[in-house]
N, C-alpha and C positions, 0 to 999 in steps of 0.2 A: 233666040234661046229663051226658055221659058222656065223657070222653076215652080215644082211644084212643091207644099209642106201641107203634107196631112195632120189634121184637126179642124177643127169647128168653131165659129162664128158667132159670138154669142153678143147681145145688144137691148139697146132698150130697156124696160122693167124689170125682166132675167137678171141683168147687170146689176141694176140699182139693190135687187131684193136679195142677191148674193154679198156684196158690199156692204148691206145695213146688219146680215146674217153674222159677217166675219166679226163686225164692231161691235156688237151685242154679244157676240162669243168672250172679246176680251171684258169689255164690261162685266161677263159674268163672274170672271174670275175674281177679282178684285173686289166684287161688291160684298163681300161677305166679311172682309177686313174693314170696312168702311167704320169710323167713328171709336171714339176712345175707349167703347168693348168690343169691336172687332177683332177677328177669331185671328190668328196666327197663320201661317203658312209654311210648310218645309220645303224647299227646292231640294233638288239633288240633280246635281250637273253631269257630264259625261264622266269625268273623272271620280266623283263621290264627293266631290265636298259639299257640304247641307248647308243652307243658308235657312232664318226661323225668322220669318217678319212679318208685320202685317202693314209694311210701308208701301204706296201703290208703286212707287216708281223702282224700288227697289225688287217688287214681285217682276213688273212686267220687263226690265233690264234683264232678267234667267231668261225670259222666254224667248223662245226663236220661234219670231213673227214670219212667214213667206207671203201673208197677202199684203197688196200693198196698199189697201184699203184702211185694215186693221194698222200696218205698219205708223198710217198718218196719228191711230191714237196715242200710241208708243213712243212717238217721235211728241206727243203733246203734253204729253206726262213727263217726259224728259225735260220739257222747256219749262215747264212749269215748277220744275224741281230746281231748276238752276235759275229762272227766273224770280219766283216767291219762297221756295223750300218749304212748302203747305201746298195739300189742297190736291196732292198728285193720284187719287184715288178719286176723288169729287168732280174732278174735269173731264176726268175718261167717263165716269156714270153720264154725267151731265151730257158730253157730247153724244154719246150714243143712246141716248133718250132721245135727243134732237133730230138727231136722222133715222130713229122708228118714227116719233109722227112724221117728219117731213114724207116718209115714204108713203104713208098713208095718207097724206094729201095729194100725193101724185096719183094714187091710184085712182081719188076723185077726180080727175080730168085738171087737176090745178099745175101750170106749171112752172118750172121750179126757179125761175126766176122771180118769179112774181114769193115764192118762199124763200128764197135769202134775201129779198128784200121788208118782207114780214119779220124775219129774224132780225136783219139788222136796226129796223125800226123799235123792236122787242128790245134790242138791246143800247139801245140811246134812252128808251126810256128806264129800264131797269136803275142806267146808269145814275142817272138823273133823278130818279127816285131814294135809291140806298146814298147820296150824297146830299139830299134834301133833309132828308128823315132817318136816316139810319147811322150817319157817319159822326160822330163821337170826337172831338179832339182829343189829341191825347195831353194835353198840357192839362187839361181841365180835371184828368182821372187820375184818381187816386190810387195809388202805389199798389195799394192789396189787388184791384182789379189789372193793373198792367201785370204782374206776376200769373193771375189765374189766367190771363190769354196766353199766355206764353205756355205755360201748365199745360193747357188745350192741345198747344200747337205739338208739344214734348210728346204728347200721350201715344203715338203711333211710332216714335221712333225710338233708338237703342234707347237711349237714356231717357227713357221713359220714368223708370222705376228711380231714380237721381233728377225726377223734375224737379221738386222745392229746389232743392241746387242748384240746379240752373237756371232757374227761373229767374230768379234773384242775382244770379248773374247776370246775366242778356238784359234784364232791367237794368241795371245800374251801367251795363259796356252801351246802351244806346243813349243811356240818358248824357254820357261823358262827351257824344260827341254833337247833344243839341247846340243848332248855331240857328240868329235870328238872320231873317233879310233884310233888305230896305224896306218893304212894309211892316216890319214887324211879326211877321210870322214866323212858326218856328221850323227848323228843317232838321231832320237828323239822317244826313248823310251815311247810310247804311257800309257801302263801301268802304267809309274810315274803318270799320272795325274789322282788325288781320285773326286769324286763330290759326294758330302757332302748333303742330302738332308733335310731339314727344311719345317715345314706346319706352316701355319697362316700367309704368307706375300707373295706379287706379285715376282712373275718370274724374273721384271726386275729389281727388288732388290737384285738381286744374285750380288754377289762379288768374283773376284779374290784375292784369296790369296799366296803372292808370299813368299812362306813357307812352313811348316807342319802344318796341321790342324786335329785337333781330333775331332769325333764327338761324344761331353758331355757332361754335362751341371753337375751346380754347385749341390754341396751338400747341399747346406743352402741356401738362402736367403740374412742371411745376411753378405753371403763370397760377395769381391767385383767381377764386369765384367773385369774389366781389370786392368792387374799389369804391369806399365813402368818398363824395365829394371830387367826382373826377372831371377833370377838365376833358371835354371831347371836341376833337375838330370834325370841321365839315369839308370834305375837299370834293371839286368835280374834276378830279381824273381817276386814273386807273393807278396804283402804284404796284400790280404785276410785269414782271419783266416781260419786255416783247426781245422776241427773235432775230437777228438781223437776217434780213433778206439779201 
């Protein structure tokens, strides 16, 4: 028994120059948003709702990616939005700059092992150089400058226009959670910091809190909003009623 499926076979360079075509398609979209006067975008999805951003990872999360070339960028801008939360516009430029020249080094007869391993050599030293020469501690910076990076980072998203706000926020919630190690260096475990989300009040009504904060709300009504000086226990169980079985 033999099956047969009509279409075409396609390989080699064809492949590759279709592959670098789909990732430079996405890279175009997005490069236009790039940087804190980058233009805006309006989506508009099947049903009408408009979304107006010029955040990378929030433009290419509307689109529906079908190649799975292009998909790898979309999937990298994701990671990088959840892994750093910066930078998800810069990554997709960057990677798809990298495979237009890589393709043009294929086309010179070079091949393409011998170019990820160029690349990754490029990038041990990149490494090695922006940590030699470029990398800054932040114990040693002064307040005004830790607020304008943050400013930076603010510029592409909502709260853009509410950076001073926040900026001076996020300084002072990372500085809360600086801890030394046994060499004396400083860490500030980014993970300590929870943000707590509440609807029905403006943005720059948010509040730090220099503590533990649970997000709960009361049982009653007429329990009070706040108790001075309250004793709180810690217990590890459950005190929900379980079911008998």
């Amino acid at each position: 028994m033999s099956l047969v499926i009509d279409g075409e076979r396609t390989s080699g360079q064809d492949v590759r120059t279709q592959n670098v075509v789909a990732c430079l398609a996405i890279a175009n979209v997005v490069k236009s948003s790039l940087g804190p006067v980058g233009l805006d975008k309006m989506l508009v999805d099947d049903i009408g709702d408009i979304t107006v951003t010029n955040d990378g990872a929030t433009i290419l999360k509307q689109l529906e990616v079908p190649h799975p070339a292009a998909r790898v960028l979309v999937d990298t801008s994701d990671l990088q939005d959840k892994e750093v939360g910066d930078g998800t516009t810069s990554v997709v430029i960057l990677a798809a700059e990298l495979l237009q020249r890589a393709n043009k080094l294929v086309r010179h007869k070079i091949h393409a092992t011998n170019i990820m391993a160029g690349y990754r050599l490029a990038l041990k030293e990149a490494v090695r150089y922006i940590k030699s020469n470029l990398l800054i501690p932040g114990d040693g910076m002064a307040r005004d400058f830790l607020i304008n990076a943050a400013k930076t980072s603010m510029s592409s998203k909502i709260i853009g226009s509410n950076a001073d706000f926040f900026a001076r926020m996020v300084v002072d919630a990372v500085s809360s959670v600086r801890t030394e190690n046994s060499e004396g260096k400083a860490r500030y475990p980014i993970k300590a910091i929870s943000i707590l989300k509440a609807h029905g009040r403006r943005s720059t009504e948010s509040v730090l809190v220099d503590g533990y904060a649970l997000n709960c709300t009361r049982a009653s009504q007429a329990m009070p909003d706040s108790i001075p000086n309250a004793k709180i226990a810690l217990i590890d169980f459950n005190l929900q009623r379980h079911r008998l079985q």
